[in-house]
FIKOLZA-1660 file (N, C-alpha, C; in steps of 0.1 Angstrom, whole numbers, plus 5000, padded with zeros to 4 digits):
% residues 227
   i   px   py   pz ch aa at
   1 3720 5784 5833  A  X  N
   1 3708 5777 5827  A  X CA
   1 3702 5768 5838  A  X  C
   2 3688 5767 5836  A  X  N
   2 3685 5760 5845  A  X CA
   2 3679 5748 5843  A  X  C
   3 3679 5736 5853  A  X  N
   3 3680 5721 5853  A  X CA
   3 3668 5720 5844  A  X  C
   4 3657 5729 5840  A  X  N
   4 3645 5724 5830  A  X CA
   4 3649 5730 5823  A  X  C
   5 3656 5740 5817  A  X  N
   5 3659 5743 5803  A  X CA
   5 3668 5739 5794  A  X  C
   6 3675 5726 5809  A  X  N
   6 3686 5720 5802  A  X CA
   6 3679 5709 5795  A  X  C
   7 3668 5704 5804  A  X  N
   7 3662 5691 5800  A  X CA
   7 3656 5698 5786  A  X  C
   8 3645 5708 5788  A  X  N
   8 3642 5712 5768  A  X CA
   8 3651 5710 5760  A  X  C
   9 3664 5714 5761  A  X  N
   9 3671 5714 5750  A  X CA
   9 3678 5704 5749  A  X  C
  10 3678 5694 5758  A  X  N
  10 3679 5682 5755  A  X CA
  10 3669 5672 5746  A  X  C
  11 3660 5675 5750  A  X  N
  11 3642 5668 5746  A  X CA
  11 3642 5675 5729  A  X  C
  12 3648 5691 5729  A  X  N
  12 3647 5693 5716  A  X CA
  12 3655 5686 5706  A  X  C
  13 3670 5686 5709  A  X  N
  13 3681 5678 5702  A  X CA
  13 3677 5666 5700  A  X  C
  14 3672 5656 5710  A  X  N
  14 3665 5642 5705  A  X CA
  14 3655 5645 5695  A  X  C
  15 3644 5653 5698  A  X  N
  15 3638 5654 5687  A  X CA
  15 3642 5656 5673  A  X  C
  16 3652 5664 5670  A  X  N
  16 3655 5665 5659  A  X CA
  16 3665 5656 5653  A  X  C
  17 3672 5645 5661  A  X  N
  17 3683 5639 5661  A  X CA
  17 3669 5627 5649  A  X  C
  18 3657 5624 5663  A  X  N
  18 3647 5613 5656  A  X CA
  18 3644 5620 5644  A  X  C
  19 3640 5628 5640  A  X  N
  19 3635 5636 5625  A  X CA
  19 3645 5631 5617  A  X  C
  20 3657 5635 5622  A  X  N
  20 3667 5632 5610  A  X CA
  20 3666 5619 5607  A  X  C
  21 3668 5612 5618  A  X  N
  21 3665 5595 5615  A  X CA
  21 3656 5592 5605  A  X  C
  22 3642 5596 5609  A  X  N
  22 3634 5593 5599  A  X CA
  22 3635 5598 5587  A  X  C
  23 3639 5606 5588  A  X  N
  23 3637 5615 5572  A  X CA
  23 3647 5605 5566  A  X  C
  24 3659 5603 5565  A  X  N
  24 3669 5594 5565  A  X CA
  24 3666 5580 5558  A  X  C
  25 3658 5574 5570  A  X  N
  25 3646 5562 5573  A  X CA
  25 3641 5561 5558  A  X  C
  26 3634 5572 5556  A  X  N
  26 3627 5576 5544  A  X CA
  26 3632 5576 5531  A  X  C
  27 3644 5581 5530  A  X  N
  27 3650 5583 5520  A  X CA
  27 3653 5572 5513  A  X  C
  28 3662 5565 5523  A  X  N
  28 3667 5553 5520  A  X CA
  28 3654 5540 5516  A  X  C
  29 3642 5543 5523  A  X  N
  29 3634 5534 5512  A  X CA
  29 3630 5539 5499  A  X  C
  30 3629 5551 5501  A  X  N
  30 3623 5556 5484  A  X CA
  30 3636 5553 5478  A  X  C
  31 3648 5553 5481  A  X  N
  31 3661 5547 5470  A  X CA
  31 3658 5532 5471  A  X  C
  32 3657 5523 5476  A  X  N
  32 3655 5511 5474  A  X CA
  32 3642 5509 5462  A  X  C
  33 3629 5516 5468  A  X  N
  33 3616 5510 5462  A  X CA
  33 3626 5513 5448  A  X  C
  34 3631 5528 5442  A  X  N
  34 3633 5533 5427  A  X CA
  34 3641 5525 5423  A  X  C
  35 3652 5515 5426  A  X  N
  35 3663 5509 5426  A  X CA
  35 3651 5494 5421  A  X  C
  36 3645 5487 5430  A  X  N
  36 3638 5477 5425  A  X CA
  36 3629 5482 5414  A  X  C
  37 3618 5494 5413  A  X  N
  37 3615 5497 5400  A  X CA
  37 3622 5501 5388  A  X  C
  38 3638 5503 5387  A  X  N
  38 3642 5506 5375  A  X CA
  38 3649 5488 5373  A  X  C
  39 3650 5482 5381  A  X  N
  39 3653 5465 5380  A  X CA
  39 3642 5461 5375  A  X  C
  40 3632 5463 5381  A  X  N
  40 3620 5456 5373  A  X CA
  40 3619 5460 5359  A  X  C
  41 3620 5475 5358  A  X  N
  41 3614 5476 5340  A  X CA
  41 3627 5475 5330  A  X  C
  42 3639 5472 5341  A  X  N
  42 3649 5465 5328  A  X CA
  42 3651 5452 5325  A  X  C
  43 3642 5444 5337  A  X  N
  43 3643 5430 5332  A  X CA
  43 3632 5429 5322  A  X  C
  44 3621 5439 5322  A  X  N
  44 3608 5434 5317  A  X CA
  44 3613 5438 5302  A  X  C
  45 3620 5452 5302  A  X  N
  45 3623 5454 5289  A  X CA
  45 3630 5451 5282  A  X  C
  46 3643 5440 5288  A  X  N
  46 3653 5433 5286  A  X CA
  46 3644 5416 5278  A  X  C
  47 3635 5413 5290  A  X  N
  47 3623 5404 5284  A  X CA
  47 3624 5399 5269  A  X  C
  48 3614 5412 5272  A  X  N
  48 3605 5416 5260  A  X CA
  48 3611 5418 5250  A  X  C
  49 3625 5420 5246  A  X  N
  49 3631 5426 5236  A  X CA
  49 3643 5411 5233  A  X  C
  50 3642 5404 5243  A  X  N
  50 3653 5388 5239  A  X CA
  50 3642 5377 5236  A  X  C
  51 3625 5378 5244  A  X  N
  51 3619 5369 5242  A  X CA
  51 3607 5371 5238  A  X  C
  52 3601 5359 5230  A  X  N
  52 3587 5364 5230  A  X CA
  52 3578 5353 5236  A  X  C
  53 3571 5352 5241  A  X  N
  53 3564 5346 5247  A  X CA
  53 3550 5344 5245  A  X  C
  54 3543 5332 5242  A  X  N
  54 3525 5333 5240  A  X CA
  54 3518 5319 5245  A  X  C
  55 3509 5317 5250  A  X  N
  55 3502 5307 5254  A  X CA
  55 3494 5303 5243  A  X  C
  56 3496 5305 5230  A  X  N
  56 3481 5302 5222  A  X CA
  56 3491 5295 5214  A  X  C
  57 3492 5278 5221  A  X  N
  57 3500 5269 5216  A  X CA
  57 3495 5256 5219  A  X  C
  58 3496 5249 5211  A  X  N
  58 3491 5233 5213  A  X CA
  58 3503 5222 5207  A  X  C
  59 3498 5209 5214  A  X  N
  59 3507 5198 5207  A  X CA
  59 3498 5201 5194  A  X  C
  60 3505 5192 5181  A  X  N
  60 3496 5189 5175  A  X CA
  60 3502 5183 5160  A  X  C
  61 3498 5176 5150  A  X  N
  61 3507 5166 5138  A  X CA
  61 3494 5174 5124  A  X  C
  62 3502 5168 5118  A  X  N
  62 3491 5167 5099  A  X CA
  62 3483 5162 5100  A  X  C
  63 3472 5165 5096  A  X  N
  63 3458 5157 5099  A  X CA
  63 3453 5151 5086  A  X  C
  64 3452 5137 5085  A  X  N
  64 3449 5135 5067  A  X CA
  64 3431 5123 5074  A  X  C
  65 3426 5124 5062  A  X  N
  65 3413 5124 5063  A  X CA
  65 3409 5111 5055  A  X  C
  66 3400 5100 5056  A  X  N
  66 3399 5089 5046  A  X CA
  66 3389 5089 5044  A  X  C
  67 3384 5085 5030  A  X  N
  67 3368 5085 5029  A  X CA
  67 3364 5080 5018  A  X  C
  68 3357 5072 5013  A  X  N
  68 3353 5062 5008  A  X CA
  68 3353 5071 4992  A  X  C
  69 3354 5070 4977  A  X  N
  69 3349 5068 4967  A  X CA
  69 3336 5071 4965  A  X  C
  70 3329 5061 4968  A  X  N
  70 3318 5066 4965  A  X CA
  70 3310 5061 4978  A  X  C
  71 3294 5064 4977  A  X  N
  71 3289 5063 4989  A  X CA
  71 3280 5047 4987  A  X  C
  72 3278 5043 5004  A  X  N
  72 3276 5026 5005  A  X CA
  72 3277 5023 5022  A  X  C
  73 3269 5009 5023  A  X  N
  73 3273 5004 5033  A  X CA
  73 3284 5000 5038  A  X  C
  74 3291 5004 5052  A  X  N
  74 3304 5001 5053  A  X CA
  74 3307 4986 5065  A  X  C
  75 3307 4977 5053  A  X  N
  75 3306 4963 5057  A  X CA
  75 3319 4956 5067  A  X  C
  76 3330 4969 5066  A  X  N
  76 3345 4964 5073  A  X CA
  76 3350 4977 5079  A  X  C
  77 3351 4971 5091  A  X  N
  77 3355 4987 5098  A  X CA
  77 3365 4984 5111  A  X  C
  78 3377 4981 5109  A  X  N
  78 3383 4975 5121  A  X CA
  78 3392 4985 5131  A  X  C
  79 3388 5003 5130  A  X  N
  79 3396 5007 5144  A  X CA
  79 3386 5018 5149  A  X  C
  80 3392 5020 5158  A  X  N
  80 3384 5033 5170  A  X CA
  80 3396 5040 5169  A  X  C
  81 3391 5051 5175  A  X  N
  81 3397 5062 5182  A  X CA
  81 3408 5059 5192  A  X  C
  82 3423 5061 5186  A  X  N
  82 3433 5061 5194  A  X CA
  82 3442 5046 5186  A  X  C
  83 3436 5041 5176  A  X  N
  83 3440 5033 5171  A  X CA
  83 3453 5032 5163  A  X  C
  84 3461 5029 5164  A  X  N
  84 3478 5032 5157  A  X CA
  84 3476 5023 5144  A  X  C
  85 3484 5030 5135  A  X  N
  85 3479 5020 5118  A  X CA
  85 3495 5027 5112  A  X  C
  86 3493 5014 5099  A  X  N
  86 3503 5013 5094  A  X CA
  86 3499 5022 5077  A  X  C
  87 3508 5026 5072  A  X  N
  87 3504 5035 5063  A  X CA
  87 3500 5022 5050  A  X  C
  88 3492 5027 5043  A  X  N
  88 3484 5013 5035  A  X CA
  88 3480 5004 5039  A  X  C
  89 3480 5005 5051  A  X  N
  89 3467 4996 5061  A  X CA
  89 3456 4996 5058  A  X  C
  90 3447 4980 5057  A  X  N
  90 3436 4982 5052  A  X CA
  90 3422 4984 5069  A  X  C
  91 3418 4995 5067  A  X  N
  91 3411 4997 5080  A  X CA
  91 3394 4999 5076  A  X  C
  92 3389 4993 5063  A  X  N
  92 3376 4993 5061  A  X CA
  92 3373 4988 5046  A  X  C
  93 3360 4985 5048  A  X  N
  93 3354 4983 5032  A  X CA
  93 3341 4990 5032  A  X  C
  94 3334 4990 5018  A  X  N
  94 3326 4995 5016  A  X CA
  94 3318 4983 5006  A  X  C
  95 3305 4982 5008  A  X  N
  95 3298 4972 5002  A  X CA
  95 3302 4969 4988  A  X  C
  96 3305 4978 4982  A  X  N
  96 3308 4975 4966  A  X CA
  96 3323 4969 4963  A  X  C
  97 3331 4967 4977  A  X  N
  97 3341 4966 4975  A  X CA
  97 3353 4977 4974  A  X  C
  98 3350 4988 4977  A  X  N
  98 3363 4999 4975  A  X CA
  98 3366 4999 4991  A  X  C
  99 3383 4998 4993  A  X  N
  99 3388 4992 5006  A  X CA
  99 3392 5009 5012  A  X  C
 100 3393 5010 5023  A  X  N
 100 3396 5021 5029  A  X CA
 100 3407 5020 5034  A  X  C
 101 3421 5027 5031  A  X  N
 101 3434 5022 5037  A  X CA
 101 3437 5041 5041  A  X  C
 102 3445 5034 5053  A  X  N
 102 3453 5046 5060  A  X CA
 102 3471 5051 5052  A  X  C
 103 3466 5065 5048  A  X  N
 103 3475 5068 5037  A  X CA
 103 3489 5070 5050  A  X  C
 104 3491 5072 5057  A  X  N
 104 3505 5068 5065  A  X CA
 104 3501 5058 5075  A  X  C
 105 3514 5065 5084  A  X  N
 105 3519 5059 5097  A  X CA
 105 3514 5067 5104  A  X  C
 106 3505 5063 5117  A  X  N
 106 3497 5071 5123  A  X CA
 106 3489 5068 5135  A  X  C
 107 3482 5076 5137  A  X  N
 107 3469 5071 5152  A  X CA
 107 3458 5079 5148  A  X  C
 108 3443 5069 5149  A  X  N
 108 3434 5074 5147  A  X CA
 108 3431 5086 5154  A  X  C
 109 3427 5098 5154  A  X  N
 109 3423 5109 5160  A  X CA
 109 3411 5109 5160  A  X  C
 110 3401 5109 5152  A  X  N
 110 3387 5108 5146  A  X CA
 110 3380 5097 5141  A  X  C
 111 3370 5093 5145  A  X  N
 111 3362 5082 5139  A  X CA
 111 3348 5084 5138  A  X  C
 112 3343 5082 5129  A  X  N
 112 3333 5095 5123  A  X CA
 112 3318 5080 5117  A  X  C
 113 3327 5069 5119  A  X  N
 113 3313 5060 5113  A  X CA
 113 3317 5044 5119  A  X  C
 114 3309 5040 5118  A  X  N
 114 3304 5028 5127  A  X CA
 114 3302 5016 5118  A  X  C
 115 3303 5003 5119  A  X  N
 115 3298 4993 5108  A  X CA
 115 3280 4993 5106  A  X  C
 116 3286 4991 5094  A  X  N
 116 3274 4986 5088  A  X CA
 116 3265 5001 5084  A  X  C
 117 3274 5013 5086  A  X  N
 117 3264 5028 5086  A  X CA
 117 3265 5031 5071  A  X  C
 118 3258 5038 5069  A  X  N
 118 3259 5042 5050  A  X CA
 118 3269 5058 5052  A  X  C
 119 3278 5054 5044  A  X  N
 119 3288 5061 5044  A  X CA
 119 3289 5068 5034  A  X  C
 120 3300 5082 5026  A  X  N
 120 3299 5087 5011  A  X CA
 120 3312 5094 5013  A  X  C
 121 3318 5097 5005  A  X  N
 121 3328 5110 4995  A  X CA
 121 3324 5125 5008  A  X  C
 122 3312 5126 5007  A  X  N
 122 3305 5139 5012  A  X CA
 122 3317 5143 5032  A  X  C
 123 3316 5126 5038  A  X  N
 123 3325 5131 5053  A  X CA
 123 3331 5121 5055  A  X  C
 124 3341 5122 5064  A  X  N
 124 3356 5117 5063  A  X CA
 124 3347 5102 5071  A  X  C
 125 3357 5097 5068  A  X  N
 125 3348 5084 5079  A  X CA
 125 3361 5084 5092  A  X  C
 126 3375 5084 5082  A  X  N
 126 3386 5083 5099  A  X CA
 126 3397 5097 5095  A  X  C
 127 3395 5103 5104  A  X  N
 127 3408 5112 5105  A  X CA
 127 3416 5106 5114  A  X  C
 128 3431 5103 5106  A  X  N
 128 3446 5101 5113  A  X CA
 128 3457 5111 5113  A  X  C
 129 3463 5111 5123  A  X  N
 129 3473 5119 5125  A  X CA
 129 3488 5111 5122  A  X  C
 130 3495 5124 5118  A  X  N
 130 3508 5115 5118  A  X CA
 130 3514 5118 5127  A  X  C
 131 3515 5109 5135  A  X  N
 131 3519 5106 5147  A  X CA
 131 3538 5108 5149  A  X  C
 132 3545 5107 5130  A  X  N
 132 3560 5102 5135  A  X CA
 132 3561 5119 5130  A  X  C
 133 3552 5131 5131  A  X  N
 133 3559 5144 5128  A  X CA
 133 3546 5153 5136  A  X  C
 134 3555 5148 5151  A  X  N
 134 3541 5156 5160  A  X CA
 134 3554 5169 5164  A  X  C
 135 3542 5179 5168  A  X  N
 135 3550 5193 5165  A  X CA
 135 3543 5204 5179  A  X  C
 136 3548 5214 5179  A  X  N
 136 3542 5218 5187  A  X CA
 136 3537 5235 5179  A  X  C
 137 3523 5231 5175  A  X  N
 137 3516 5246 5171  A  X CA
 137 3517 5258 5173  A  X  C
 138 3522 5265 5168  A  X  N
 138 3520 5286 5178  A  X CA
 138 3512 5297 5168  A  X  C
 139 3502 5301 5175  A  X  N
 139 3498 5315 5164  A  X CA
 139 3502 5329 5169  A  X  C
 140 3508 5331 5162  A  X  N
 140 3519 5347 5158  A  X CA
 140 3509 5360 5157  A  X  C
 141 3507 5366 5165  A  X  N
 141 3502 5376 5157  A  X CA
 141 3505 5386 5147  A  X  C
 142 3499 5387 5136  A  X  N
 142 3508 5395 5125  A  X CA
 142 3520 5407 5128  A  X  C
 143 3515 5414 5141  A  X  N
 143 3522 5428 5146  A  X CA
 143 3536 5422 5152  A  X  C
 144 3536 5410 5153  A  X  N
 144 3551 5403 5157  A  X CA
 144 3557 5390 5151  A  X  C
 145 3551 5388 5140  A  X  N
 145 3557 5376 5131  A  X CA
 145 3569 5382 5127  A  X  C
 146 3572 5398 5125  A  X  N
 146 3583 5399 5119  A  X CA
 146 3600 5394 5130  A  X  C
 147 3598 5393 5141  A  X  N
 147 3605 5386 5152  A  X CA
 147 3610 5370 5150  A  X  C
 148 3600 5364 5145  A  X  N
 148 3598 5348 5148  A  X CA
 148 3608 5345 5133  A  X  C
 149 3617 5337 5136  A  X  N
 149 3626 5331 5123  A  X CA
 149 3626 5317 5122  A  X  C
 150 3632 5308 5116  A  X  N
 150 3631 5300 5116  A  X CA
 150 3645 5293 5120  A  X  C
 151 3647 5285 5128  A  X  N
 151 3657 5285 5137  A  X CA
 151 3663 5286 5146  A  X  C
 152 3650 5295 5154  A  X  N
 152 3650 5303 5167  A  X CA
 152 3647 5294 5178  A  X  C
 153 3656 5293 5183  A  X  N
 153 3655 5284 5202  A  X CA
 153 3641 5288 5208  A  X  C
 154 3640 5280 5211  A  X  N
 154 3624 5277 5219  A  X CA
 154 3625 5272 5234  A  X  C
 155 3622 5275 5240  A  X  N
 155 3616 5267 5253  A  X CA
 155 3601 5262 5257  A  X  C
 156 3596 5253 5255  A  X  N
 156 3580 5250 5253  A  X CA
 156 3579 5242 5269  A  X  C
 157 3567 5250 5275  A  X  N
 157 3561 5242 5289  A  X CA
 157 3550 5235 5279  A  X  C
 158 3549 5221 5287  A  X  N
 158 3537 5215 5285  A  X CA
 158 3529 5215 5297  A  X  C
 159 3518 5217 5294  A  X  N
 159 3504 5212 5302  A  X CA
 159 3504 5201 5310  A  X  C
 160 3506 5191 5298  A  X  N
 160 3507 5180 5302  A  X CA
 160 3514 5171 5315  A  X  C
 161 3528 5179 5313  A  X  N
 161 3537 5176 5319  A  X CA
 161 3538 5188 5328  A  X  C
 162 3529 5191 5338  A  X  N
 162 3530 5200 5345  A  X CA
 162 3534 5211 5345  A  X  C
 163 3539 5217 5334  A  X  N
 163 3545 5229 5329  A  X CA
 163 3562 5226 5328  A  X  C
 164 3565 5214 5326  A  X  N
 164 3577 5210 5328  A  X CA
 164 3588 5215 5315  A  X  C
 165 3599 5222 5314  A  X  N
 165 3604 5232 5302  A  X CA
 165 3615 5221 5296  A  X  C
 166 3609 5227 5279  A  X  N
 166 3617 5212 5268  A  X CA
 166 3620 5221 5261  A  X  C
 167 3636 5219 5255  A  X  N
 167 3640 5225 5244  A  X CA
 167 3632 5224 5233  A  X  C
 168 3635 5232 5220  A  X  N
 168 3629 5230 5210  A  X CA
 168 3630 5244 5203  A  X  C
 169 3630 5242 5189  A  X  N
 169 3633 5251 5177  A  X CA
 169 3622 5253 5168  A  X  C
 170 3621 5269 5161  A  X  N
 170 3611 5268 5152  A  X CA
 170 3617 5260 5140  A  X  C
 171 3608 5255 5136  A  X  N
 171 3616 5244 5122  A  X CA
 171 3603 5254 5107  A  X  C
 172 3594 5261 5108  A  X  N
 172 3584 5263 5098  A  X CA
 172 3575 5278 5103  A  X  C
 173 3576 5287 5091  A  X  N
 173 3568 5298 5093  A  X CA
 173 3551 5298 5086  A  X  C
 174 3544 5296 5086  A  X  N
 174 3535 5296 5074  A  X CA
 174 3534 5310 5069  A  X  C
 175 3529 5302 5054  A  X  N
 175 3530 5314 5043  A  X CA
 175 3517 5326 5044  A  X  C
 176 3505 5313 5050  A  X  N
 176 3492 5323 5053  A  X CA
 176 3487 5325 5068  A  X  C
 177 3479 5333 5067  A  X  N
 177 3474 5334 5083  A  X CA
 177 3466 5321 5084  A  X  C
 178 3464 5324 5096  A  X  N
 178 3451 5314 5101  A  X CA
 178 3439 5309 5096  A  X  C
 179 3432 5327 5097  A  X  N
 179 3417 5325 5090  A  X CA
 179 3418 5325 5078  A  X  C
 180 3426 5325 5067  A  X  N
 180 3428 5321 5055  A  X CA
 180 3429 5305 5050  A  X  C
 181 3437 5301 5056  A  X  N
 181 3436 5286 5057  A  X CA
 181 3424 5279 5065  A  X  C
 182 3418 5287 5075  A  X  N
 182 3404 5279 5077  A  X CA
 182 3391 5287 5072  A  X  C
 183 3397 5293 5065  A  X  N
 183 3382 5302 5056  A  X CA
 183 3374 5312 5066  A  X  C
 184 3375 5313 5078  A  X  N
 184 3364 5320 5086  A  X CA
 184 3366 5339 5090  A  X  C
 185 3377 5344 5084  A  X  N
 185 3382 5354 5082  A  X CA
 185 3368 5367 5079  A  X  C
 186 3361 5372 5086  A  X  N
 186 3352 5383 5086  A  X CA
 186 3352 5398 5090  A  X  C
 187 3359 5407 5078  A  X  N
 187 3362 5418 5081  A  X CA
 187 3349 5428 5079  A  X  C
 188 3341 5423 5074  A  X  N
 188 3330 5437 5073  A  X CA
 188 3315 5434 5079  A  X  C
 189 3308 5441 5086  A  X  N
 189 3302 5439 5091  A  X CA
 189 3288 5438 5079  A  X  C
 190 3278 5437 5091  A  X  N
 190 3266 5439 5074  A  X CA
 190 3260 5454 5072  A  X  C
 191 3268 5461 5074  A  X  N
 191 3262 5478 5073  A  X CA
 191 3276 5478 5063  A  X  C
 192 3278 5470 5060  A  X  N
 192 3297 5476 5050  A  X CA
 192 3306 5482 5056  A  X  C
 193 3310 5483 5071  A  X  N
 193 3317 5488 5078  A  X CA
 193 3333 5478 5078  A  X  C
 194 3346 5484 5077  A  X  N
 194 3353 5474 5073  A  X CA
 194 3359 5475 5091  A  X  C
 195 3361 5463 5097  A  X  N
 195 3366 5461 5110  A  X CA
 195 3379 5453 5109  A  X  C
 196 3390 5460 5111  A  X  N
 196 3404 5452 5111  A  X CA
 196 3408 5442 5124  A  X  C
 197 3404 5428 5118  A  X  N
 197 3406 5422 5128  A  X CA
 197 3422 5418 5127  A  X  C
 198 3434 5421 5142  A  X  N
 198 3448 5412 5139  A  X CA
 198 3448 5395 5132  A  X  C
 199 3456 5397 5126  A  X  N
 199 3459 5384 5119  A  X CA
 199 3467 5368 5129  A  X  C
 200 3462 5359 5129  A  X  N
 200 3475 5349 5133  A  X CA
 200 3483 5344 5123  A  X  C
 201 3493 5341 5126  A  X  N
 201 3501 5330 5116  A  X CA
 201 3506 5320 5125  A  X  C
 202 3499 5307 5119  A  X  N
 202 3511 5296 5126  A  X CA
 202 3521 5295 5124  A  X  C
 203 3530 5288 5130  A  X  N
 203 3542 5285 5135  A  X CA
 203 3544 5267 5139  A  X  C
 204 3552 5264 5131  A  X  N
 204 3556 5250 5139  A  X CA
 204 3572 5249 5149  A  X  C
 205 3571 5243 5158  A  X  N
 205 3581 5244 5166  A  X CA
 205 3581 5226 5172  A  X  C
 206 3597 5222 5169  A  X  N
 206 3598 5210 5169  A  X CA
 206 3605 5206 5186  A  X  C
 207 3601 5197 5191  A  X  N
 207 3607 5192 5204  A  X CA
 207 3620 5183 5203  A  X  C
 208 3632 5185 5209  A  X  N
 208 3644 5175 5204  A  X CA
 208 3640 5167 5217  A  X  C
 209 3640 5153 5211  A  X  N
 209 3643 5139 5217  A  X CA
 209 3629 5140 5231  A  X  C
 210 3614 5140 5221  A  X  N
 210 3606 5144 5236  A  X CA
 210 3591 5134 5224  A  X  C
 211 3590 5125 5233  A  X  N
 211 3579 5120 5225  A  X CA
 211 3562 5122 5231  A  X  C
 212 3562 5122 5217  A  X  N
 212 3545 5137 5221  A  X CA
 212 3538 5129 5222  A  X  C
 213 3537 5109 5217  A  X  N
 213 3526 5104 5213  A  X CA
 213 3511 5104 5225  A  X  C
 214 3502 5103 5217  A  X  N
 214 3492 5106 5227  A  X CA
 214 3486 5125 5233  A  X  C
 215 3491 5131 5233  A  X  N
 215 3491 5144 5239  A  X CA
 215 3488 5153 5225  A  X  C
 216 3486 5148 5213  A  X  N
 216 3475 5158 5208  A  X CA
 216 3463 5167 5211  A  X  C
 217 3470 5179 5204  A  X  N
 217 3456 5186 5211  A  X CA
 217 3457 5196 5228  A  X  C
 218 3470 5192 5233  A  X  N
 218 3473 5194 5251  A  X CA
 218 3478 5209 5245  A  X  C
 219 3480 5218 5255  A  X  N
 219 3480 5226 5258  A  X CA
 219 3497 5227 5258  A  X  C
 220 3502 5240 5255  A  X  N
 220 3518 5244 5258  A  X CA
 220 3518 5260 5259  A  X  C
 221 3530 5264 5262  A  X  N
 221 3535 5280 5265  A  X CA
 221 3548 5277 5259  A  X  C
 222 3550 5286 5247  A  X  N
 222 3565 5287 5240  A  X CA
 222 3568 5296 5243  A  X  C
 223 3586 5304 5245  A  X  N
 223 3593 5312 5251  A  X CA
 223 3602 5312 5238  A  X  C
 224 3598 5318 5226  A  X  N
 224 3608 5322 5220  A  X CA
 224 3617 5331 5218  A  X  C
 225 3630 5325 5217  A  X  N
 225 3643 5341 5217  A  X CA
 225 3645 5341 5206  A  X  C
 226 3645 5353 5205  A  X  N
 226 3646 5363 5193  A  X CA
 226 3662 5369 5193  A  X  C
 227 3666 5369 5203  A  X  N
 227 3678 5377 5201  A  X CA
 227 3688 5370 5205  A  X  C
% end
């Protein structure tokens, strides 16, 4: 054999020595990439199946509403907005004499009239919140309320708090949906076409040892386990 046919068949053997490598090369990523994608869709479907998860959550308390008897000048009017009161606190009058007291313990949320403005029965003059059973809101969509129990471990990020994660439990299911309780529920168009809109159901979900005061209304992400 001679000194260039020894070199070919040297040049060839490297060549195929590199093929092998690569192919090799190759293999061993396509086992890795399939190895991270069956990881990924068993954590997702591990997830999905221990947790449920929804951003359409807010702080938020019982909303009670005060308003005068009958309608009149409102000659006493002593809070604003953000105002903390005592339940049968007197926080207004009305010309004729009928007093406006705050039916709990609470913080103004709403303030709806001004002294000396003519007031009635017809709009609230103060909405307060009860401030000592603040909660954190969730709407369920009907295709997964069957999941949500009452009792079920929570983890709620707040907004507020940077996304910062608070224990917390569902303590309440509601009995109705959403747009039942706020009336605005519109399934048929005006040709009589019936359009199935999904349903919400709230949800209350209570925070242990985390005081909400002030942050009505803020934004949250609950992580509920189901399993």
């Amino acid at each position: 054999m001679t000194d260039m046919e020894t070199i070919e068949k040297v040049e060839t053997t490297e060549k195929k020595a590199e093929k092998a490598k690569n192919k090799n090369l190759l293999f061993s990523i396509l086992a890795i990439l399939i190895i991270i994608g069956v990881g990924v869709w068993y954590y997702v479907y591990w997830e999905s199946n221990t947790y449920f998860t929804t951003e359409n959550a807010k702080v938020t308390a019982q909303m009670y509403s005060v308003t005068p008897t009958i309608a009149g000048k409102l000659v006493k009017y002593t809070v604003d907005e953000g105002s903390i009161v005592k339940e049968n606190e007197i926080i207004g009058r009305v010309e004729n004499g009928t007093y406006l007291k705050s039916p709990i313990n609470g913080q103004v949320v709403k303030s709806n009239a001004t002294l000396n403005q003519i007031v009635s029965p017809a709009t609230p003059v103060t909405v307060i919140a009860d401030t000592d059973n603040i909660y954190v809101g969730a709407n369920i969509e009907e295709t997964d309320i069957v999941r949500i129990k009452e009792g079920q471990q929570v983890t709620v990020e707040l907004d507020a708090f940077g996304g910062k994660k608070f224990k917390a439990r569902v303590t309440e299911i509601d009995k109705t949906t959403q747009t039942a309780i706020s009336g605005n529920a519109m399934s048929y168009s005006t040709s009589g076409t019936y359009t199935k809109v999904t349903q919400l159901i709230p949800i209350k979900i209570k925070l242990d040892d985390v005081n909400l005061m002030g942050l009505i209304g803020t934004n949250a992400t609950v992580k509920i386990k189901i399993r």
